[in-house]
C-alpha positions in Angstrom: -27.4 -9.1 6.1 -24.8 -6.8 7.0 -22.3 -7.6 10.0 -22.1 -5.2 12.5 -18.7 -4.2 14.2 -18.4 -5.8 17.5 -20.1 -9.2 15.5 -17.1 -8.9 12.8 -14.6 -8.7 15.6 -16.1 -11.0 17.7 -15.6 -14.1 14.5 -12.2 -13.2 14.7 -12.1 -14.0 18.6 -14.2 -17.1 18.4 -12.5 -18.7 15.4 -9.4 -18.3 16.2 -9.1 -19.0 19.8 -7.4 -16.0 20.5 -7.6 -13.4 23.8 -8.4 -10.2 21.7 -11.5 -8.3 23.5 -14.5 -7.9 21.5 -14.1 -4.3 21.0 -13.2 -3.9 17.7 -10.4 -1.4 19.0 -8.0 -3.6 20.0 -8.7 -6.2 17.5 -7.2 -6.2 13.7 -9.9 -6.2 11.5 -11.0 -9.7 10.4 -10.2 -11.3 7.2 -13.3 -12.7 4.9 -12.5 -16.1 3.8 -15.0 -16.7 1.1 -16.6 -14.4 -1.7 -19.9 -14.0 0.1 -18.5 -12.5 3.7 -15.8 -10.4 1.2 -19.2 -9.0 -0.3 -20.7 -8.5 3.4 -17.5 -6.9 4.7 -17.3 -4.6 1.7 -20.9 -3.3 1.9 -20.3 -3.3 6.0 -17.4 -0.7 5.2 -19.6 2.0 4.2 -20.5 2.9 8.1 -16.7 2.5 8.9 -15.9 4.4 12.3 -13.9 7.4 11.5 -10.4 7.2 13.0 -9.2 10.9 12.8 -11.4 13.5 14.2 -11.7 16.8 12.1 -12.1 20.3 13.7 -15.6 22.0 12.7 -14.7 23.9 9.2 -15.0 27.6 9.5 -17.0 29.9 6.6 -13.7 30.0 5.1 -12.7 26.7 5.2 -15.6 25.7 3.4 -15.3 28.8 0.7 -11.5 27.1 0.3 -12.9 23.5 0.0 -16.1 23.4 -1.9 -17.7 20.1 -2.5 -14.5 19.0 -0.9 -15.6 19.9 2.7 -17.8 16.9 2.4 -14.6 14.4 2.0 -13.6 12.8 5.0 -10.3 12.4 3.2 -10.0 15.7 1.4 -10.5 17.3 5.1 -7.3 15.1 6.3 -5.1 16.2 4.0 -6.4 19.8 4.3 -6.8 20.2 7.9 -3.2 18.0 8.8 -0.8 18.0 5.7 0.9 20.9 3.8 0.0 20.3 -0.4 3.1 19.3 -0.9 3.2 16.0 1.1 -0.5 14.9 0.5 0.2 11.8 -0.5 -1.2 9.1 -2.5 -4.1 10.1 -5.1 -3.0 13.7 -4.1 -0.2 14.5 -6.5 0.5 14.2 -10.3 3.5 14.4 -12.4 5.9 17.3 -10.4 4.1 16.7 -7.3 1.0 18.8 -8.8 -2.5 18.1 -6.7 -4.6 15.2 -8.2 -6.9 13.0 -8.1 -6.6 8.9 -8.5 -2.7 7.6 -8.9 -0.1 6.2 -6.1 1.6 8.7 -4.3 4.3 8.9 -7.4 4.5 5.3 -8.2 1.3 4.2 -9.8 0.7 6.1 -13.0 -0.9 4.6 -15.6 -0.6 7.8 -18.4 3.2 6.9 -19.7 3.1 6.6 -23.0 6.0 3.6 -22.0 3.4 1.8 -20.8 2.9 -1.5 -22.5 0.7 -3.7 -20.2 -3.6 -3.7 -20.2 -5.5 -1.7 -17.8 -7.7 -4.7 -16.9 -4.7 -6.7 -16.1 -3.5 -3.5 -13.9 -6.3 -3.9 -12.0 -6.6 -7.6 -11.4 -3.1 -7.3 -10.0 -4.7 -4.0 -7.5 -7.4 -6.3 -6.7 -4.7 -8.5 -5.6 -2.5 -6.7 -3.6 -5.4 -5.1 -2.4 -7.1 -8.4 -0.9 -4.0 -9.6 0.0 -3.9 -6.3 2.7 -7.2 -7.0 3.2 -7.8 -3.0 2.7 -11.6 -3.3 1.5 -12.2 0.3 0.2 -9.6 -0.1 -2.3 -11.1 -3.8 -3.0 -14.2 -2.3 -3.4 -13.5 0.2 -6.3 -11.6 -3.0 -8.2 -14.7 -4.8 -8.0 -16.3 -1.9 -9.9 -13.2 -1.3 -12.1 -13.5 -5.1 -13.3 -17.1 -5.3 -13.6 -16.8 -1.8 -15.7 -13.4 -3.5 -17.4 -15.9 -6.3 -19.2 -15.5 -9.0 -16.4 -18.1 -11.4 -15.3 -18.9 -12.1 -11.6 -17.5 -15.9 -11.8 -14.3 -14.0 -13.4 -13.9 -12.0 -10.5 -14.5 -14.4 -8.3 -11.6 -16.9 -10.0 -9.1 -14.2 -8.9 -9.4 -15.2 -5.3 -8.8 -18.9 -5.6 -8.9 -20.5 -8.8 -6.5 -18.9 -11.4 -7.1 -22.6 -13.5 -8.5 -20.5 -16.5 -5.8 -17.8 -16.9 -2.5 -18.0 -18.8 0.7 -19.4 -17.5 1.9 -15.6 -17.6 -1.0 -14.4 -15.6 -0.8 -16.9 -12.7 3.3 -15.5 -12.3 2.2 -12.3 -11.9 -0.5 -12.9 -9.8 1.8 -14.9 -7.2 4.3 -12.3 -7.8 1.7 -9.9 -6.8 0.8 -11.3 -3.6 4.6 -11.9 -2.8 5.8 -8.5 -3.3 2.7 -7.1 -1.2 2.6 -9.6 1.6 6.3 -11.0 2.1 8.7 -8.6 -0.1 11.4 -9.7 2.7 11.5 -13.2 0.4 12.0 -11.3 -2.6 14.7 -12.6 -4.9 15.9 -13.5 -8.0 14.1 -16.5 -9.0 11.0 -14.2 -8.9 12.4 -11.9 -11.1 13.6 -14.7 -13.6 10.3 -16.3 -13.4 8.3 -12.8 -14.8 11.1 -12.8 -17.7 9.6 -16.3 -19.0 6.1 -14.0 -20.0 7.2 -10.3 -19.9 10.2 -8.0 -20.8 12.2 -6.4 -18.1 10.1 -2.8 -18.8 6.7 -4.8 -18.5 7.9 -6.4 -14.8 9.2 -3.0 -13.8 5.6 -1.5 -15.3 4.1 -4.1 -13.0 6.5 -3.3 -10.0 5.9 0.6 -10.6 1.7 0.3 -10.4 2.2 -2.8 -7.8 3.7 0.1 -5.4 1.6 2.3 -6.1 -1.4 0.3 -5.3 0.2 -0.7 -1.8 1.0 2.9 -1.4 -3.1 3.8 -1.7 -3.7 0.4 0.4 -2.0 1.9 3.2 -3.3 5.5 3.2 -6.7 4.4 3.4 -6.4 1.5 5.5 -3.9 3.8 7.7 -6.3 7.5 7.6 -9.2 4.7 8.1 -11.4 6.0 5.0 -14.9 4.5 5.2 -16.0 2.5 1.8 -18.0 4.9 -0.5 -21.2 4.7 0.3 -22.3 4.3 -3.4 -19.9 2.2 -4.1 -21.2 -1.9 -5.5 -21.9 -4.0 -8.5 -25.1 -3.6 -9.2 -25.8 -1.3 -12.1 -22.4 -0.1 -12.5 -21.1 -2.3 -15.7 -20.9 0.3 -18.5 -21.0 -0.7 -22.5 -17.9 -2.5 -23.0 -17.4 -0.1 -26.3 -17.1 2.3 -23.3 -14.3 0.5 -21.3 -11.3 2.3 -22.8 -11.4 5.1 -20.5 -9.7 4.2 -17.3 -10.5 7.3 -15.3 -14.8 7.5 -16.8 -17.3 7.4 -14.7 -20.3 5.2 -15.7 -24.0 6.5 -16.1 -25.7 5.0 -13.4 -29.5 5.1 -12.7 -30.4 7.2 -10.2 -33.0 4.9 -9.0 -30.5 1.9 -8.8 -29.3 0.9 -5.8 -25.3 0.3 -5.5 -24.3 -2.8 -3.5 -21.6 -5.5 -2.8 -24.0 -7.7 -2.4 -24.4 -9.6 -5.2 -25.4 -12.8 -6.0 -22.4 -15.8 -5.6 -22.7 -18.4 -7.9 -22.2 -22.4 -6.1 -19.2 -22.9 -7.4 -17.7 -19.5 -5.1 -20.3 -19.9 -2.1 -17.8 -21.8 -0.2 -14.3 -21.5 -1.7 -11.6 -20.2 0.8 -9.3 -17.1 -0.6 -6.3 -18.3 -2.0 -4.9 -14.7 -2.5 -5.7 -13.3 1.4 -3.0 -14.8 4.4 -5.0 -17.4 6.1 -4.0 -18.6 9.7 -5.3 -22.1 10.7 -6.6 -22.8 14.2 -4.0 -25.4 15.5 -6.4 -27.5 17.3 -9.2 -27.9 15.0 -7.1 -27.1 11.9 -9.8 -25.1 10.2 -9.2 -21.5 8.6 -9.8 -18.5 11.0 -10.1 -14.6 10.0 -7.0 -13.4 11.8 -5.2 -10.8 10.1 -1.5 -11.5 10.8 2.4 -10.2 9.7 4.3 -12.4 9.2 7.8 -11.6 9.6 10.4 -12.9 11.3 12.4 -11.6 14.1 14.9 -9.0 12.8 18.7 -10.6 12.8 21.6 -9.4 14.6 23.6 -6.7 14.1 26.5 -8.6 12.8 23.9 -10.2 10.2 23.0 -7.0 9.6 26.0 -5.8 8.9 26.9 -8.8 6.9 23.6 -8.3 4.7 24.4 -4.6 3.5 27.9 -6.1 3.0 26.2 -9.0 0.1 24.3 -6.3 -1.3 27.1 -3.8 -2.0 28.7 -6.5 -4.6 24.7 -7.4 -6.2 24.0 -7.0 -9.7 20.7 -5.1 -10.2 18.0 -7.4 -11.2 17.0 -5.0 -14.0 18.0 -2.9 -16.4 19.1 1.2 -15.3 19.3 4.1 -17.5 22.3 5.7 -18.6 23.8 8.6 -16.6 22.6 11.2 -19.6 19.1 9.8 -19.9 18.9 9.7 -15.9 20.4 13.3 -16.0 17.9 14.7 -18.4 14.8 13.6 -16.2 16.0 14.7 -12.7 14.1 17.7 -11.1 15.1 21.3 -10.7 17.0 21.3 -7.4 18.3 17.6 -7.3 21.7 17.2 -5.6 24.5 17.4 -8.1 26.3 14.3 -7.2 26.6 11.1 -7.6 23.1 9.9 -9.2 22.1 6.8 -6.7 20.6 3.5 -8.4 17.0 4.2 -7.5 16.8 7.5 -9.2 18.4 5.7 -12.7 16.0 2.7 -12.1 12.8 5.3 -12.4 14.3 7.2 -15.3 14.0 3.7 -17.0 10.4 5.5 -17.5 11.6 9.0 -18.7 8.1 10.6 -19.5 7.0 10.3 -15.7 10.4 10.0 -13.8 10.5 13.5 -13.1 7.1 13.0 -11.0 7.9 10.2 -8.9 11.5 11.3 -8.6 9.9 14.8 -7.4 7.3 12.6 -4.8 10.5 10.4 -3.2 12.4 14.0 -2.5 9.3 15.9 -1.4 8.4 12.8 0.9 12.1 13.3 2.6 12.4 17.1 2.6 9.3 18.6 3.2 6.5 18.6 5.9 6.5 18.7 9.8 8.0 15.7 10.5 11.7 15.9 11.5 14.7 14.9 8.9 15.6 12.6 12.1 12.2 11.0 12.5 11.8 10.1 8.9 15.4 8.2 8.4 14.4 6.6 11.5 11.3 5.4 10.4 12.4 4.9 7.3 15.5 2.0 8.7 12.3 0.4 11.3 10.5 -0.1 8.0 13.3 -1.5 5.6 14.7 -3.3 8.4 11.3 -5.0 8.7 11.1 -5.5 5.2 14.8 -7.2 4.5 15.1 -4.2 2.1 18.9 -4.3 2.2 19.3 -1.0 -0.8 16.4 1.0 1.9 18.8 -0.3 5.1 21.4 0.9 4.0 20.2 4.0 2.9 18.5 5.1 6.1 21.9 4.0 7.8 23.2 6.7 5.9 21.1 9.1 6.3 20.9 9.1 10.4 24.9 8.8 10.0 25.0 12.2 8.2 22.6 13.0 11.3 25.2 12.7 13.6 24.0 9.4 14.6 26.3 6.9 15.9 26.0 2.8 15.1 24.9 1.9 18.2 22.2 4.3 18.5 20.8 3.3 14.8 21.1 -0.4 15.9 19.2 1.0 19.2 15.9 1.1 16.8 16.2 -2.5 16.1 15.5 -2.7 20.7 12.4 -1.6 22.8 13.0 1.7 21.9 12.3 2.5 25.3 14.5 5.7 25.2 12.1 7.0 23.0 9.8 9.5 23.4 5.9 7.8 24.5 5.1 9.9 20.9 7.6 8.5 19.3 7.1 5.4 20.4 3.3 5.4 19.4 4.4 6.9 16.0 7.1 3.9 15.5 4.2 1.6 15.9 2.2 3.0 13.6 4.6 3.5 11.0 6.1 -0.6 11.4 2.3 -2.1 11.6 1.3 -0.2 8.5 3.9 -0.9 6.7 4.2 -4.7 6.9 0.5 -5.5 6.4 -2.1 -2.5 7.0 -4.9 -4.3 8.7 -3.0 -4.8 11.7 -2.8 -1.5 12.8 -6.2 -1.3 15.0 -8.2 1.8 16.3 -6.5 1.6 19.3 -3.2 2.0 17.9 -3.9 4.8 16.0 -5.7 6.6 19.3 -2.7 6.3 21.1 -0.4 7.5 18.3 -3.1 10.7 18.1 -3.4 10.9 22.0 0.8 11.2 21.9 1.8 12.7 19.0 -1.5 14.8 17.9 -3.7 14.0 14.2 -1.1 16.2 12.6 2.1 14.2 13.2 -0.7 10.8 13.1 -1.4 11.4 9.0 1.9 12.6 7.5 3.5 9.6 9.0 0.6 7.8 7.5 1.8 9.7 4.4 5.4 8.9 4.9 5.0 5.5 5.7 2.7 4.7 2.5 5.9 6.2 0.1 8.7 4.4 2.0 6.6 1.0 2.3 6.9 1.6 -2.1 10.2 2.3 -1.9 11.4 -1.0 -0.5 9.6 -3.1 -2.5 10.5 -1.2 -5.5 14.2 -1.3 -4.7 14.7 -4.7 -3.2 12.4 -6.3 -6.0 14.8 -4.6 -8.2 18.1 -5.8 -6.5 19.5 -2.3 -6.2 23.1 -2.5 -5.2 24.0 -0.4 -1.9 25.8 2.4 -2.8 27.6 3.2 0.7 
């Protein structure tokens, strides 16, 4: 049977002991612990509450949108955010409108890609399950089943990797690292990737890795309901037919598509090993509390002392050479001094101009302020220990004309801040450590405050600079400044 709301919300309450109301407002959304209630919270998706309202389309409108005016998402982006900032599965190579991809991370068509596509998606299914963001869960679960695996093979990926290679295993726990704690990232991760892949497969991996968490947080963030066509059943194609990554299978039109398939014993009762599980102290057992973990933020002499390390680090991998970095950049780009994180994408020339392009569109265009953005983007790295991103929006809100102590300010209350900025800041540091936490409510206050305008390109914003750090600091990038 399928959980309603208020009963998903309520498990959350009653297993873990804690004083969240009932409404499922103010409550993070649960997370399933076994395969079955993943199933029933997948299929319970497809009536999802929409978070955004949309104004009523006018005869234009529609003319404009076609069979897009039925896309809850597609209406976001059109209604609330100029083309060029539209975000993840919006843009292609050169910030060109598209569908599918990562917000200029996630690109699967460069012809330097070495790794499988089923692999690929076993590690989204990951990062996705570790963010507990469910419609992007969902479409894996197809993406598998249409890749060749079994059901019992899709189950293993949530908690017993006993049958994949030494090599898969790594990147799996690399995976869930680098989605749900990238402030541990270090160099022993790195070094334990290099045992099974080269340096261009982990930064392959890293690349597609962002741009899945990228996707996570626009739909967990905009509050997309699951597809309502979307399941297992009937959706394997002929696995001669598996090459194409992007093809849609032929499905029945008499079939009916649902998550809720049959579990076999051995993954009835097995709890998630991939999904953060809290434990009840008092009877010990696992709850469906979604929770960030991170830890308070440090001083601002630690800070300081942190940027100070990372000016002397070596990159963890490999940079292109000024000409090769040079010859990818896009028309426009600052004629200076070529920061590390622009050379660490050309290390993929054929699609570096695109997510080059995406980073400097994210920064420079739109209706958010320059201001607003670097300081959202130092809450963010801040939060995520991601010392190259620190130090970069340091910079940026110096050039701003802020001083130190107002950019250590953000670290505070913030309670000189504006109630819309405020709500916005919230929004922006819950969806960037781990999506699920940012409820209903505080997305209605950010919209009551700030307006659904200013509420999805930070959504937007927040998604590219969440990539960002974990690209970066995963790679070691040396402050430049």
């Amino acid at each position: 049977m399928r959980f309603s709301k208020t009963a998903l919300f309520g498990l959350v309450v009653s297993s873990a002991g804690l004083l969240y109301a009932v409404d499922s407002d103010v409550a993070p959304r649960p997370v399933p612990l076994t395969r079955p209630e993943m199933k029933e919270y997948l299929e319970d998706m497809k009536g999802r509450t929409l978070r955004i309202p949309l104004p009523e389309l006018t005869a234009e409108d529609k003319k404009k949108l076609g069979e897009r005016g039925s896309s809850y998402e597609s209406r976001l982006r059109y209604h609330y955010a100029p083309p060029d900032v539209q975000g993840p599965g919006a843009q292609g190579a050169g910030g060109q409108p598209r569908t599918g991809g990562g917000g200029g991370f996630g690109r699967d068509n460069d012809p330097d890609n070495s790794l499988d596509y089923a692999f690929k998606v076993q590690l989204f299914w990951i990062v996705s399950r570790t963010n507990n963001c469910q419609y992007c869960l969902g479409h894996q679960e197809s993406k598998l089943l249409n890749a060749g695996m079994t059901e019992d093979e899709i189950a293993a990926l949530d908690g017993d990797w006993s049958a994949h290679t030494p090599a898969q295993r790594t990147a799996y726990t690399f995976a869930r690292k680098f989605t749900y704690e990238p402030h541990l990232l270090n160099d022993a991760d790195i070094d334990g990737l290099r045992k099974h892949y080269t340096d261009k497969q982990i930064f392959e991996m890293i690349l597609s890795m962002a741009g899945n968490n990228s996707i996570n947080r626009w739909k967990e963030g905009a509050g997309i309901p699951q597809s309502s066509g979307g399941g297992g059943l009937g959706s394997r194609r002929p696995a001669s037919d598996n090459a194409g990554a992007e093809k849609k299978a032929e499905r029945p039109a008499e079939t009916k598509q649902t998550y809720l398939t049959p579990t076999s014993p051995k993954f009835q009762n097995l709890i998630t090993k991939v999904a953060p599980v809290t434990f009840d102290p008092k009877t010990g057992k696992p709850t469906k509390l979604a929770v960030s973990n991170r830890p308070a933020l440090e001083s601002r002499a630690e800070v300081e002392m942190a940027l100070e390390a990372a000016r002397h680090r070596k990159p963890r991998l490999p940079l292109a050479d000024e000409a090769t970095t040079k010859e990818v950049l896009p028309e426009g780009f600052p004629e200076a001094a070529l920061p590390q994180w622009v050379s660490l994408l050309a290390t993929f020339p054929n699609s570096a101009m695109g997510r080059i392009g995406s980073i400097v569109s994210a920064d420079t265009r739109g209706d958010l302020k320059p201001l607003f953005k670097a300081q959202v983007s130092w809450i963010i790295a801040r939060q995520d220990r991601a010392w190259y991103a620190t130090g970069q929006a340091k910079q940026r809100l110096k050039d701003l004309g802020w001083s130190d102590d107002q950019i250590y300010s953000l670290d505070g209350d913030r309670a000189k801040f504006t109630p819309a900025e405020r709500s916005l800041f919230t929004l922006a540091r819950k969806l960037a450590a781990t999506p699920v936490v940012l409820t209903d409510a505080d997305v209605a206050e950010a919209m009551k405050q700030a307006g659904p305008r200013d509420v999805v390109q930070t959504i937007i914003y927040t998604t590219n600079r969440a990539s960002f750090d974990r690209i970066t600091e995963s790679a070691g990038l040396r402050v430049e400044k």
